[in-house]
C-alpha positions, 0 to 999 in steps of 0.5 A: 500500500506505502509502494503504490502511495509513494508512487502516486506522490511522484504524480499529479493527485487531483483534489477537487473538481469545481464547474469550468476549472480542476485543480491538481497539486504536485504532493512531494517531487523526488525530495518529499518521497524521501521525506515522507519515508523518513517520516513513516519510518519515525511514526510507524503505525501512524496511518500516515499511508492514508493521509497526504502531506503538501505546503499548501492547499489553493481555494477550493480544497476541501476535507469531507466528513464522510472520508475521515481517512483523509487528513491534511497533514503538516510537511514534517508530518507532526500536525494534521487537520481533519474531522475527529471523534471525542471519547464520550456518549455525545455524537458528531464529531469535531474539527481541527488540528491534532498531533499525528504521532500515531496512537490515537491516544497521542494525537490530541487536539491542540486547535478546534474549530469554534473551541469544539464544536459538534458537527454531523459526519455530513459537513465539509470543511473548504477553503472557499473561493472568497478566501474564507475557512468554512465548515458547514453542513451538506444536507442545508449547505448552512455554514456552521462556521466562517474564518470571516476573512473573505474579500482579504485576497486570500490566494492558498493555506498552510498548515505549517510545521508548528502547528499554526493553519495560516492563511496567505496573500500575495508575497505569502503574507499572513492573513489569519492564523490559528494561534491568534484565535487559541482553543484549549492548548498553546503550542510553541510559539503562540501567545496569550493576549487580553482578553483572550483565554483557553477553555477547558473541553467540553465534557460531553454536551455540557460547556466547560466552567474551567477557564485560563485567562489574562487579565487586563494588568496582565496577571494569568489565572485559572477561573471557575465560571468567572466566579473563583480564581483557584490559581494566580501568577505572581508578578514581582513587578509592576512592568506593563505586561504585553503578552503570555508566551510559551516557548518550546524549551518549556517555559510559560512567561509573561513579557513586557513591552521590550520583551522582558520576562517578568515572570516565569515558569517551567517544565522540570525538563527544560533544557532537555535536548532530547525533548522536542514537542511540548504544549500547554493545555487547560484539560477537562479537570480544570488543572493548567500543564505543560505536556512533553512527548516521550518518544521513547514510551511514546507518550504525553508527560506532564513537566509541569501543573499550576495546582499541584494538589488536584483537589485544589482545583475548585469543583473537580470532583463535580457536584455531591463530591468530595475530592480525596487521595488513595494509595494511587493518588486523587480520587473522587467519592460522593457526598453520602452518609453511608461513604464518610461514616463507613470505612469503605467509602462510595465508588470512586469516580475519575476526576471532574466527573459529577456521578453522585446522586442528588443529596437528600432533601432535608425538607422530606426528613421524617425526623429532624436533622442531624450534623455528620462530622467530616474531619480535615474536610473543606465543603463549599457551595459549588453553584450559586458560591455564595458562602459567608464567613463568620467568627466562631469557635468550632462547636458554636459554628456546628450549633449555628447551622444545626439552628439555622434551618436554610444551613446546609453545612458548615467548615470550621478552620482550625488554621487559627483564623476562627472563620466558620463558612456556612453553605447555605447551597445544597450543590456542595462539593469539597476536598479533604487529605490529612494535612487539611485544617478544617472541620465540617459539618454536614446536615441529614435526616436524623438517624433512628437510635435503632439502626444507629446501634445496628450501623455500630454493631452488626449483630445487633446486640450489646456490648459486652461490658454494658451493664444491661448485659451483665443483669441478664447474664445473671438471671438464667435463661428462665428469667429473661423469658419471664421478663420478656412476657413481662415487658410485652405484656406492659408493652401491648397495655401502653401502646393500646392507651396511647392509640386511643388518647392519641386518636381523641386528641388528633381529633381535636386538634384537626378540628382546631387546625381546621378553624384556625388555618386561615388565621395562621398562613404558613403555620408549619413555619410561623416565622418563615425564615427567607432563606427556608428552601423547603417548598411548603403545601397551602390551603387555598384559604391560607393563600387568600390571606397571604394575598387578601383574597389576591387584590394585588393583581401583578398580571394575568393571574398572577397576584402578589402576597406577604408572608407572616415575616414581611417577605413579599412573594406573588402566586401563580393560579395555573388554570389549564392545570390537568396533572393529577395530584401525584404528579403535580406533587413530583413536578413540584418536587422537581422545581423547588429543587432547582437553585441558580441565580437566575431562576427564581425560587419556588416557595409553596404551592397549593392543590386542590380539586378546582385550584392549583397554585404556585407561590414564588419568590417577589421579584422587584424590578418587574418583567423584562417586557416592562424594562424594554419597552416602557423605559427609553434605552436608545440613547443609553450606551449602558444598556447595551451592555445591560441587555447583554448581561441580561440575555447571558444570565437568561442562556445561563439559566436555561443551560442549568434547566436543560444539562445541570439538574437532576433531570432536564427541566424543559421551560417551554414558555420563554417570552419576555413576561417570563424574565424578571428582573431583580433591584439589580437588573440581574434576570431571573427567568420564571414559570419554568417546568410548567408544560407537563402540569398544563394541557398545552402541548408543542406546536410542533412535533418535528422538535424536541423540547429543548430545540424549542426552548432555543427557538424561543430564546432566539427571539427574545434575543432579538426583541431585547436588540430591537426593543421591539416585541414584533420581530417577524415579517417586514420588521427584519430589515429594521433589526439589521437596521437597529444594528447599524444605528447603535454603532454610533452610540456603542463602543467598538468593544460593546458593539461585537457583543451587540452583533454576536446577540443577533447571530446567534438569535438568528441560528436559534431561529433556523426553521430546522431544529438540528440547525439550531446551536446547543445552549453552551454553544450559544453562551459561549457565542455570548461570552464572545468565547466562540465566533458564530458566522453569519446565518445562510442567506436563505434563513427562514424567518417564521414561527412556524417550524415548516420547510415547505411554504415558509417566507424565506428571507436574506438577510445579510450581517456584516462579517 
């Protein structure tokens, strides 16, 4: 097979044949035969025979899908391009640049197209005519993804020797390259520059939280979601840092503008000679290393990690986690009572996996609570993080949050600090290791004496030296027999005196209750702490007093109450309701037990043969119709950041409901009505996971649910652009419209997010579902993490989700 390969490199090999021109391109000559049997012989086992190698490719080249056999590959043979598969249960395939150096475990991904896109083994990935890089889908010819580098006088591309996809003018100028547009990796040579970062993979579907940023003054990290920094560079000086830069001796610096280093790390194997790749990758568990490849094991090794001890890394083991060693190092157990009181501990998990089941909900405890112990063990809330400090020893702070009824645990340090961290989240995660300062507390369900003493001693008898067993060892087997009677005796005669006393006064005091309900909403909790996450059952008696038999209307049937403790809240009659009373029980469950910033939080509800009803939290601002429409926003530069803040705290919400809970809660009634917005403008979607409790049903079945709900969104996007509620027939020109007038009051900066807000909405819109983007691709396009292309010319701009009879409209953005 390599003979008759080799043989053909010798000739012309045709690449692609277009209307009126066929293009042929000479691969190696005699000098690159030679070369390429070097190179086969230095990376045996590679597949190389099936792949081609050439300096260049024209327009017009192209890479399809459905040959993955046939990889474009760098003239020394260590990069290749093409389509490739990921090791997980998500299908389709991603494309990009990898290493070639024979095993697949070796040849990792060091460039992705759109930071790992997804795409169908269907596409094809062309140097277009216009000069621009694309990739998109055969079946809709709809771009997926665009260089945007068309009308540069693009002549050919290269996919160099260091790994960098350039493309070239006239004079072999550089045009667009790979390395100013990083992924997850930076190869020798590359640079970081504010504000760009590497982003972890993706696990499966679900966007990744782990980021590797430089920050405007110049200080690298390593984020969590932009909320917790868990890693940070030093700087020693205040020197104007220009750039991060990683060379290929294996040193990762900052320099400053007369490309001095002003800090610096390095692989422990620099300067060694024999080494001669090397790359640096923030992987999946959230950890930054430098990786050097062993040619003589043939392998990737870690030279260098920025957090040395893994559990360090906030939220590696995933929700319900801790983060702890064995004998092989890290590992991952759950958050279970069985896995910190027994000695055997969960099933481990590999790091940053997130396969614990969901804790238990302390509202369904049928006894009261208890605090476990959890020695040299740091817990903290993993999302929303919104921990407090306060000072206390160590047994106050197991008191304060065996009171406090919205505490779920607690850490007391023992560094000498006196700082006890209460976690008021269920979604916790932690670490613990011998040599962590720490102590904490976490809340469960009390467990019965009983099977507490059965847990300590197996057998379920008594220890020996107890001084019951001493008595009954000295009576014969006579006696305890007669004490046996005895005590069953006395047994059956209390238990039937307390049944019946206990059957008068239940009777009594159902009689009382019933009277007195309507006097004492939330009589379960008088005192209702606002922080209480148990979702309560009302009476519709006690939700006409909470609302003064619902006088204050907030919309259609929607009427704002006040709790017993001045917390204000709003009830939602949910009159199409048909779910029958188990079922609404379930859905219910399933809502109050979602927590995110901005979702707003379910605090009770209430069914009854011919009432169903919600109570929610208060939100104070109003609905994001009220802010867009009623308010003037034209002349306000700041909005235009506001509106972004505020659509990516929606997609945020929406990525939670759809990949983060327990299950995957569908809203399927996004609009505008359903954002609420807090004293701060931070959204707050609501009537989520409503759709199963009413008797709508989809529009269309030819979508899921989810393909809906981006549907939605995209047009909400749009409306908050356009401040418009209509958004369809003739007014498209006026969005694109709107978008050329607010370059003139919008920085240049605020602008692009402007512009990514109206791709993006745009695919959300494609008439065919399998078009449509996936929630963390459309957040990333928000965070401007992921560049979105423009939609195909021929988008159909409808609500409804038919091919055949839609309106088709162009529409054209700027590139």
């Amino acid at each position: 097979m390599c003979v008759s390969w080799l043989g053909q490199l010798v000739s012309e090999v045709p690449i692609k044949k277009f209307p009126g021109k066929s293009y042929r391109i000479h691969s190696f000559g005699t000098f690159g035969c030679v070369s390429a049997v070097i190179l086969f012989l230095g990376f045996a086992r590679s597949g190389f025979c099936d792949e081609f190698s050439m300096v260049s490719v024209p327009l017009g080249f192209e890479i399809s899908g459905l040959d993955k056999s046939k990889n474009w590959v760098s003239e020394n043979g260590v990069f290749g391009f093409g389509f490739m598969e990921k090791n997980d249960d998500v299908e389709g395939f991603i494309v990009g640049i990898r290493y070639n150096l024979g095993a697949k475990v070796a040849n990792v991904p060091v460039w992705t197209i759109g930071g790992g896109l997804r795409v169908s083994m269907n596409s094809t990935f062309r140097l277009n005519m216009d000069g621009r890089l694309i990739l998109f889908e055969n079946l809709s010819g709809s771009i997926v993804w665009s260089s945007n580098t068309s009308n540069l006088g693009v002549l050919k591309a290269s996919l160099l020797n260091n790994g960098n996809l350039v493309l070239l003018g006239t004079g072999d100028k550089v045009l667009w390259k790979s390395f100013d547009s990083p992924t997850s990796t930076l190869l020798p040579g590359q640079s970081l520059r504010f504000p760009q970062n590497l982003r972890a993979p993706s696990t499966k579907s679900t966007s990744s939280y782990y980021s590797f940023v430089i920050r405007r003054f110049g200080e690298l990290a390593l984020v969590w979601e932009d909320n917790v920094t868990y890693w940070r560079s030093h700087l020693s000086s205040s020197a104007l840092v220009k750039e991060a830069r990683f060379d290929s001796s294996g040193v990762l610096g900052l320099y400053d503008d007369n490309e001095k280093a002003v800090w610096s790390i390095s692989s422990k194997d620099f300067g060694d000679n024999s080494v001669i790749l090397r790359h640096l990758k923030i992987d999946k568990d959230g950890n930054l290393r430098i990786y050097s490849w062993d040619n003589a094991i043939r392998t990737w090794r870690a030279g260098w990690q920025a957090v040395e001890d893994q559990c360090s890394v906030f939220g590696s083991c995933g929700l319900y986690s801790v983060c702890g060693y064995n004998s092989t190092g890290p590992v991952c157990d759950c958050l279970h009572l069985d896995s910190l009181t027994s000695g055997n501990g969960a099933p481990s998990m590999d790091l940053g996996g997130s396969g614990c089941k969901k804790m238990v909900d302390l509202a369904n405890c049928k006894m009261r609570t208890s605090m476990v112990v959890m020695k040299q063990t740091v817990l903290y809330g993993l999302y929303p993080p919104h921990d407090f400090d306060i000072s206390l020893s160590q047994e106050a702070c197991r008191e304060y949050c065996s009171n406090d009824t919205s505490c779920i645990a607690v850490t007391s340090k023992n560094d000498g600090s006196g700082l006890c961290t209460v976690k008021r989240t269920s979604f916790i995660s932690g670490y613990q290791g011998p040599s962590v300062p720490a102590m904490s507390f976490l809340k469960v369900c009390l467990v019965p004496e009983a099977v507490s003493a059965r847990g300590a001693n197996p057998h379920g008898t008594a220890a020996p030296d107890s001084v019951s067993s001493g008595r009954l060892r000295a009576h014969g087997s006579s006696g305890r027999r007669l004490i046996g009677a005895i005590v069953v005796i006395a047994f059956l005669t209390a238990t039937v005196i307390l049944t019946m006393e206990l059957f008068v006064v239940g009777f009594i005091y159902r009689r009382k209750n019933i009277e007195g309900r309507t006097r004492i909403p939330f009589g379960k909790d008088a005192n209702m702490n606002p922080h209480y996450s148990a979702i309560i059952r009302l009476s519709l008696e006690e939700v006409k007093e909470l609302t003064l038999d619902f006088t204050t209307q907030l919309g259609p049937s929607v009427f704002k109450g006040v709790l017993p403790n001045k917390t204000p809240v709003v009830a939602k009659l949910i009159n199409d309701a048909v779910a029958s009373e188990k079922d609404f029980r379930v859905a219910v469950s399933t809502l109050g037990g979602t927590h995110h910033r901005n979702l707003v939080a379910l605090k009770g509800f209430c069914f009854e043969p011919k009432q169903k009803i919600l109570v929610y939290e208060y939100i104070s601002n109003g609905s994001l119709d009220k802010w867009l429409f009623e308010i003037d926003q034209d002349q306000n530069q700041e909005s235009w950041q506001q509106r972004l803040d505020i659509a990516l705290g929606v997609a945020r919400a929406l990525a939670y409901l759809h990949t983060e809970c327990q299950q995957c809660i569908i809203h399927g009634n996004l609009k505008l009505e359903n954002v609420l917005l807090d004293e701060t403008l931070v959204p707050k979607v609501t009537d989520f996971g409503l759709r199963s409790l009413s008797k709508k049903e989809m529009a269309s079945s030819s979508e899921s649910p989810s393909e809906r709900d981006i549907y939605l969104f995209g047009e909400m996007l749009l409306q908050i652009v356009t401040c418009k509620r209509e958004i369809s027939g003739d007014s498209q020109h006026q969005i694109l419209e709107k978008l050329n007038q607010a370059q003139k009051y919008v920085a240049s900066e605020d602008f692009s997010g402007v512009e990514r807000m109206t791709r993006i909405a745009f695919w959300c819109m494609q008439s065919r579902p399998f078009l449509r983007p996936s929630i963390g691709e459309v957040i990333k396009v928000l965070e401007g993490t992921l560049s979105v292309d423009r939609p195909p010319v021929a988008f159909a701009f409808s609500h409804e989700n038919t091919i055949e009879g839609e309106v088709r409209t162009e529409i054209e953005l700027k590139s």
